[in-house]
ZAMARGU-4260 file (C-alpha; in steps of 0.2 Angstrom, whole numbers, plus 5000, padded with zeros to 4 digits):
<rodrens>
0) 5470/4966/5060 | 5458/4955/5048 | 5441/4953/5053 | 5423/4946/5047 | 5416/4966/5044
5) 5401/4971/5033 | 5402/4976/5016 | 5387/4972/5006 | 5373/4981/5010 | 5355/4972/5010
10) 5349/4984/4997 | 5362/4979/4988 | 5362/4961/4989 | 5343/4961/4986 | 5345/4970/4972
15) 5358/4957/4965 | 5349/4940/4967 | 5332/4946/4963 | 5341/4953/4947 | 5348/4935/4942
20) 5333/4926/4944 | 5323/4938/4935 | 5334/4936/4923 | 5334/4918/4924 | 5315/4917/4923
25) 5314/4930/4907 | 5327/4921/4899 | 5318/4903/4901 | 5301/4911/4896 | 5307/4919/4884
30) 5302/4909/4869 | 5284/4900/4875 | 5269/4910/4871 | 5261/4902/4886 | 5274/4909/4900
35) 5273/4926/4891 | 5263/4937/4906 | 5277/4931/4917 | 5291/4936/4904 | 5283/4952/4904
40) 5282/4953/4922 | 5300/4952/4926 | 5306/4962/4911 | 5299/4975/4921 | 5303/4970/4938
45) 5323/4970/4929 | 5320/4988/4924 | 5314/4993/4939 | 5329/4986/4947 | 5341/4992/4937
50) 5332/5010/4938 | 5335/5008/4959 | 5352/5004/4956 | 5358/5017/4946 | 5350/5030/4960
55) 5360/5017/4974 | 5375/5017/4964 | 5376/5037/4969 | 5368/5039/4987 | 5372/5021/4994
60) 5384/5014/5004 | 5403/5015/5001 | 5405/4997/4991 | 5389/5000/4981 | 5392/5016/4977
65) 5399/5016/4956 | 5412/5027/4964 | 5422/5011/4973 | 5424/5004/4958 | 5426/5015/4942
70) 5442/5008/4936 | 5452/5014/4922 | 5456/5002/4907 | 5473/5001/4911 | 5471/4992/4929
75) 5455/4981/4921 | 5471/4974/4910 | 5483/4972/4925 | 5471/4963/4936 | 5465/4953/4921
80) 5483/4950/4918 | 5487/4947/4937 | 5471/4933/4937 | 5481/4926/4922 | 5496/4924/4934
85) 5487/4918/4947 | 5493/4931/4958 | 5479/4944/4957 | 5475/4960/4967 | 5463/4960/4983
90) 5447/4971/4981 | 5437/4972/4998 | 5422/4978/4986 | 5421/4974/4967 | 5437/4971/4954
95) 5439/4980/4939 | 5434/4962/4931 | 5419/4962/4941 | 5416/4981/4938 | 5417/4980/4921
100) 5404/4965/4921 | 5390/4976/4932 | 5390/4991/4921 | 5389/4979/4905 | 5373/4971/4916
105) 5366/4986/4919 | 5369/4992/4900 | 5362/4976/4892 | 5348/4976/4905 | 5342/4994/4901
110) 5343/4991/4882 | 5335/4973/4884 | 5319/4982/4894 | 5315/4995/4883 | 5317/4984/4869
115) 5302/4972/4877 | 5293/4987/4882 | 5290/4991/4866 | 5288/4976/4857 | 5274/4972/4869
120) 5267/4989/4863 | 5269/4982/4846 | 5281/4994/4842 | 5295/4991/4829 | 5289/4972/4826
125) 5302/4960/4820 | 5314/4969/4819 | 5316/4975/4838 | 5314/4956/4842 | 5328/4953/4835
130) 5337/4966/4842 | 5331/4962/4861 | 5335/4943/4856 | 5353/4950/4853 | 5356/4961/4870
135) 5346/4946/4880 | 5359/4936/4873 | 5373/4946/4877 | 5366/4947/4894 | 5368/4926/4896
140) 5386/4930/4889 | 5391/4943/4899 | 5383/4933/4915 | 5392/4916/4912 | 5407/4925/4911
145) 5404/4936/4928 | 5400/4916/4936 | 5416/4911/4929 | 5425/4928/4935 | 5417/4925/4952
150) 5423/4907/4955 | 5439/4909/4948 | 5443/4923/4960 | 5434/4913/4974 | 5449/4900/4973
155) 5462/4913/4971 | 5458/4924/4985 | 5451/4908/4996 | 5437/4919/5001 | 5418/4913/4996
160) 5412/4928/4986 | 5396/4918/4982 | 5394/4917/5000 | 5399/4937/5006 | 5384/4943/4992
165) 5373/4933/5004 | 5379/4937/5020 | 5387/4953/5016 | 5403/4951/5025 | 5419/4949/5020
170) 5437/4948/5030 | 5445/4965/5031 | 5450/4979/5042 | 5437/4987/5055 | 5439/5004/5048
175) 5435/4997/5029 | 5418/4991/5037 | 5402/5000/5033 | 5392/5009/5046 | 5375/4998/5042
180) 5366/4988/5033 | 5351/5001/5028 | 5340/4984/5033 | 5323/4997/5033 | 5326/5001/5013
185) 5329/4984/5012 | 5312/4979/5018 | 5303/4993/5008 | 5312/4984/4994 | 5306/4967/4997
190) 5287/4975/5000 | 5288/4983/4986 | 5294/4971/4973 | 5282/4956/4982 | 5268/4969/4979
195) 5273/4971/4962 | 5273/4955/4957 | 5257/4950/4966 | 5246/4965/4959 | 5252/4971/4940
200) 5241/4961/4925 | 5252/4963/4910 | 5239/4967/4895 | 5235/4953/4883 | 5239/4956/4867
205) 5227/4962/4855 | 5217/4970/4866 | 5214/4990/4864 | 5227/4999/4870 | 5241/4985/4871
210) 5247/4992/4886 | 5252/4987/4905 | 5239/4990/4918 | 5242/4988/4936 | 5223/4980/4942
215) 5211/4967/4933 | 5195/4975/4929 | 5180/4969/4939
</rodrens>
Protein backbone atom coordinates (compact mmCIF):
# COMPACT_ATOMS: atom_id res chain seq x y z
CA UNK A 1 0.00 0.00 0.00
CA UNK A 2 1.25 3.66 -0.89
CA UNK A 3 2.47 5.71 1.75
CA UNK A 4 4.41 9.23 2.54
CA UNK A 5 8.02 7.30 3.27
CA UNK A 6 11.53 8.96 3.04
CA UNK A 7 13.69 8.89 0.18
CA UNK A 8 15.88 11.95 0.06
CA UNK A 9 18.37 12.02 2.50
CA UNK A 10 19.36 15.50 4.43
CA UNK A 11 22.74 15.17 3.06
CA UNK A 12 21.51 14.76 0.03
CA UNK A 13 19.10 17.60 -0.16
CA UNK A 14 21.62 20.01 1.31
CA UNK A 15 23.93 19.13 -1.00
CA UNK A 16 21.24 19.88 -3.77
CA UNK A 17 19.92 23.50 -2.86
CA UNK A 18 23.10 24.78 -1.55
CA UNK A 19 24.65 23.61 -5.02
CA UNK A 20 21.87 25.89 -7.11
CA UNK A 21 22.29 28.78 -5.25
CA UNK A 22 25.87 28.74 -5.34
CA UNK A 23 25.51 28.35 -8.74
CA UNK A 24 23.12 31.01 -8.89
CA UNK A 25 25.22 33.55 -7.00
CA UNK A 26 28.63 32.52 -9.35
CA UNK A 27 26.71 32.77 -12.28
CA UNK A 28 25.18 36.39 -11.25
CA UNK A 29 28.80 37.67 -10.09
CA UNK A 30 30.21 36.44 -12.52
CA UNK A 31 30.93 39.39 -14.66
CA UNK A 32 31.42 42.49 -11.98
CA UNK A 33 34.79 42.93 -10.71
CA UNK A 34 33.32 44.26 -7.52
CA UNK A 35 31.26 40.95 -6.42
CA UNK A 36 34.53 38.88 -7.49
CA UNK A 37 35.70 37.56 -3.74
CA UNK A 38 32.21 36.28 -3.51
CA UNK A 39 32.42 34.56 -7.04
CA UNK A 40 35.33 33.10 -5.90
CA UNK A 41 33.92 32.03 -2.67
CA UNK A 42 31.35 29.79 -3.98
CA UNK A 43 33.25 28.52 -6.94
CA UNK A 44 34.91 26.80 -4.27
CA UNK A 45 32.10 26.15 -2.01
CA UNK A 46 30.63 24.20 -5.63
CA UNK A 47 33.64 22.16 -5.86
CA UNK A 48 33.71 21.27 -2.59
CA UNK A 49 30.18 20.06 -3.09
CA UNK A 50 30.64 18.28 -5.81
CA UNK A 51 33.74 16.53 -4.26
CA UNK A 52 31.18 15.30 -1.11
CA UNK A 53 29.00 14.12 -3.60
CA UNK A 54 30.94 12.02 -5.63
CA UNK A 55 32.10 10.11 -2.15
CA UNK A 56 27.94 10.13 -1.13
CA UNK A 57 27.18 8.93 -4.58
CA UNK A 58 29.11 5.51 -3.30
CA UNK A 59 28.70 5.14 0.48
CA UNK A 60 25.13 7.04 0.80
CA UNK A 61 21.75 6.08 1.05
CA UNK A 62 20.02 3.77 -1.42
CA UNK A 63 18.44 6.80 -3.79
CA UNK A 64 21.72 8.88 -3.47
CA UNK A 65 23.70 6.42 -4.19
CA UNK A 66 24.97 6.76 -8.47
CA UNK A 67 23.99 3.05 -8.31
CA UNK A 68 19.92 3.84 -8.23
CA UNK A 69 20.19 5.60 -11.12
CA UNK A 70 22.81 4.45 -13.73
CA UNK A 71 20.76 4.02 -16.70
CA UNK A 72 21.57 2.75 -19.98
CA UNK A 73 21.02 5.01 -23.17
CA UNK A 74 18.46 2.79 -24.43
CA UNK A 75 15.94 3.42 -21.32
CA UNK A 76 17.10 7.36 -21.15
CA UNK A 77 15.26 7.19 -24.95
CA UNK A 78 12.22 5.27 -23.83
CA UNK A 79 11.37 7.45 -20.76
CA UNK A 80 12.19 10.49 -22.92
CA UNK A 81 9.94 9.04 -25.43
CA UNK A 82 7.25 7.89 -22.69
CA UNK A 83 7.51 11.83 -21.31
CA UNK A 84 6.64 12.62 -25.00
CA UNK A 85 3.52 10.33 -24.75
CA UNK A 86 2.64 11.79 -21.78
CA UNK A 87 2.54 8.30 -20.37
CA UNK A 88 5.91 8.19 -18.52
CA UNK A 89 7.48 5.63 -16.24
CA UNK A 90 7.46 6.13 -12.14
CA UNK A 91 10.94 6.51 -10.54
CA UNK A 92 10.79 6.45 -6.64
CA UNK A 93 14.38 8.16 -6.81
CA UNK A 94 15.78 9.85 -9.97
CA UNK A 95 14.69 9.20 -13.88
CA UNK A 96 17.05 8.41 -16.50
CA UNK A 97 16.07 12.13 -17.62
CA UNK A 98 16.98 13.40 -14.34
CA UNK A 99 20.02 11.06 -14.19
CA UNK A 100 21.32 12.09 -17.01
CA UNK A 101 21.05 15.90 -15.90
CA UNK A 102 22.98 15.21 -12.40
CA UNK A 103 26.10 13.60 -13.87
CA UNK A 104 26.19 16.45 -16.62
CA UNK A 105 26.04 18.85 -13.25
CA UNK A 106 28.50 17.39 -11.68
CA UNK A 107 30.70 17.00 -15.05
CA UNK A 108 30.15 20.84 -15.94
CA UNK A 109 30.56 21.76 -12.30
CA UNK A 110 34.12 20.02 -11.86
CA UNK A 111 35.42 21.43 -15.29
CA UNK A 112 33.82 24.96 -14.30
CA UNK A 113 35.89 24.85 -10.85
CA UNK A 114 39.09 24.02 -11.87
CA UNK A 115 38.77 26.15 -14.66
CA UNK A 116 38.26 29.28 -12.02
CA UNK A 117 40.91 27.91 -9.86
CA UNK A 118 43.23 28.54 -12.22
CA UNK A 119 42.36 31.53 -13.72
CA UNK A 120 42.37 33.01 -10.24
CA UNK A 121 46.08 31.69 -10.01
CA UNK A 122 46.52 33.52 -13.44
CA UNK A 123 47.08 30.49 -15.05
CA UNK A 124 46.08 30.10 -18.76
CA UNK A 125 44.75 33.91 -19.12
CA UNK A 126 42.14 34.43 -21.84
CA UNK A 127 42.00 31.69 -23.06
CA UNK A 128 40.71 29.55 -19.96
CA UNK A 129 38.19 32.36 -19.43
CA UNK A 130 36.70 31.55 -22.21
CA UNK A 131 36.62 28.14 -21.73
CA UNK A 132 35.10 28.48 -18.11
CA UNK A 133 32.65 31.01 -19.84
CA UNK A 134 31.75 28.04 -21.98
CA UNK A 135 31.15 25.05 -19.27
CA UNK A 136 29.48 27.88 -16.92
CA UNK A 137 27.28 28.32 -19.66
CA UNK A 138 26.50 24.84 -20.32
CA UNK A 139 25.85 24.55 -16.64
CA UNK A 140 22.74 27.37 -17.15
CA UNK A 141 21.71 25.17 -20.02
CA UNK A 142 21.79 21.92 -18.70
CA UNK A 143 19.92 23.48 -15.37
CA UNK A 144 16.97 25.26 -17.11
CA UNK A 145 16.49 22.18 -18.88
CA UNK A 146 16.63 19.91 -15.50
CA UNK A 147 13.81 22.83 -14.04
CA UNK A 148 11.80 22.17 -17.27
CA UNK A 149 12.36 18.12 -16.80
CA UNK A 150 11.39 18.56 -13.20
CA UNK A 151 7.97 20.38 -13.72
CA UNK A 152 7.04 18.66 -16.61
CA UNK A 153 7.40 15.36 -14.68
CA UNK A 154 5.70 17.06 -11.49
CA UNK A 155 2.37 17.49 -13.68
CA UNK A 156 2.66 14.03 -15.17
CA UNK A 157 3.16 12.09 -12.07
CA UNK A 158 0.99 14.61 -9.94
CA UNK A 159 3.46 14.33 -7.27
CA UNK A 160 5.52 17.83 -6.24
CA UNK A 161 9.01 16.79 -6.88
CA UNK A 162 10.08 20.43 -5.96
CA UNK A 163 8.52 19.79 -2.69
CA UNK A 164 9.88 15.84 -1.97
CA UNK A 165 13.88 17.53 -2.44
CA UNK A 166 12.75 19.60 0.59
CA UNK A 167 11.03 17.29 2.69
CA UNK A 168 12.47 14.12 1.47
CA UNK A 169 9.51 12.11 1.18
CA UNK A 170 7.74 10.91 -1.40
CA UNK A 171 4.55 8.35 -1.78
CA UNK A 172 5.68 4.75 -2.03
CA UNK A 173 5.83 1.31 -0.56
CA UNK A 174 7.20 1.05 3.17
CA UNK A 175 9.90 -1.37 2.19
CA UNK A 176 11.23 1.14 -0.60
CA UNK A 177 11.71 3.66 2.27
CA UNK A 178 15.19 4.55 3.60
CA UNK A 179 16.21 3.54 7.07
CA UNK A 180 17.35 7.33 8.06
CA UNK A 181 17.80 10.48 7.33
CA UNK A 182 21.84 10.64 8.44
CA UNK A 183 20.59 14.14 10.07
CA UNK A 184 24.10 14.16 12.24
CA UNK A 185 26.24 14.41 8.65
CA UNK A 186 23.81 16.72 7.70
CA UNK A 187 24.52 19.09 10.57
CA UNK A 188 28.36 18.45 10.16
CA UNK A 189 27.54 19.69 6.57
CA UNK A 190 25.76 22.69 7.45
CA UNK A 191 28.81 23.55 10.13
CA UNK A 192 31.05 23.11 7.84
CA UNK A 193 29.96 24.96 4.75
CA UNK A 194 28.67 28.08 7.28
CA UNK A 195 32.32 27.96 8.50
CA UNK A 196 33.63 28.10 5.26
CA UNK A 197 31.90 30.82 4.07
CA UNK A 198 32.35 32.81 7.25
CA UNK A 199 36.28 32.23 7.65
CA UNK A 200 38.06 31.77 3.95
CA UNK A 201 39.52 35.43 2.30
CA UNK A 202 39.97 34.78 -1.31
CA UNK A 203 43.48 36.47 -2.28
CA UNK A 204 43.26 39.71 -4.09
CA UNK A 205 44.67 39.71 -7.18
CA UNK A 206 48.04 41.02 -7.68
CA UNK A 207 49.24 40.27 -4.60
CA UNK A 208 52.31 37.70 -4.17
CA UNK A 209 51.35 34.46 -4.38
CA UNK A 210 47.81 34.97 -6.16
CA UNK A 211 46.52 32.39 -4.05
CA UNK A 212 43.60 31.39 -1.53
CA UNK A 213 44.27 31.72 2.18
CA UNK A 214 41.83 30.71 4.72
CA UNK A 215 42.51 33.79 7.64
CA UNK A 216 43.13 37.59 7.04
CA UNK A 217 46.52 38.48 8.36
CA UNK A 218 46.55 40.74 11.44
Amino acid sequence: MSQRILVWDIPTRIFHWVLALSFAGAFLTAETERYRDLHIILGYLMLGLIAFRLLWGFVGSRYARFSSFTFRPAEVIDYLKSLLQRSPKHYLGHNPAGAVAIFLLIGLTLLTGITGVLLNFEVGGEAFEEVHEVFANGMLAVVLIHITGVIVSSLLHRENLVRSMVTGYKQGEGDQAIPRPFAWLGVIMAGVIAAFLFLYQPSTKGEAGNGPHTMQED
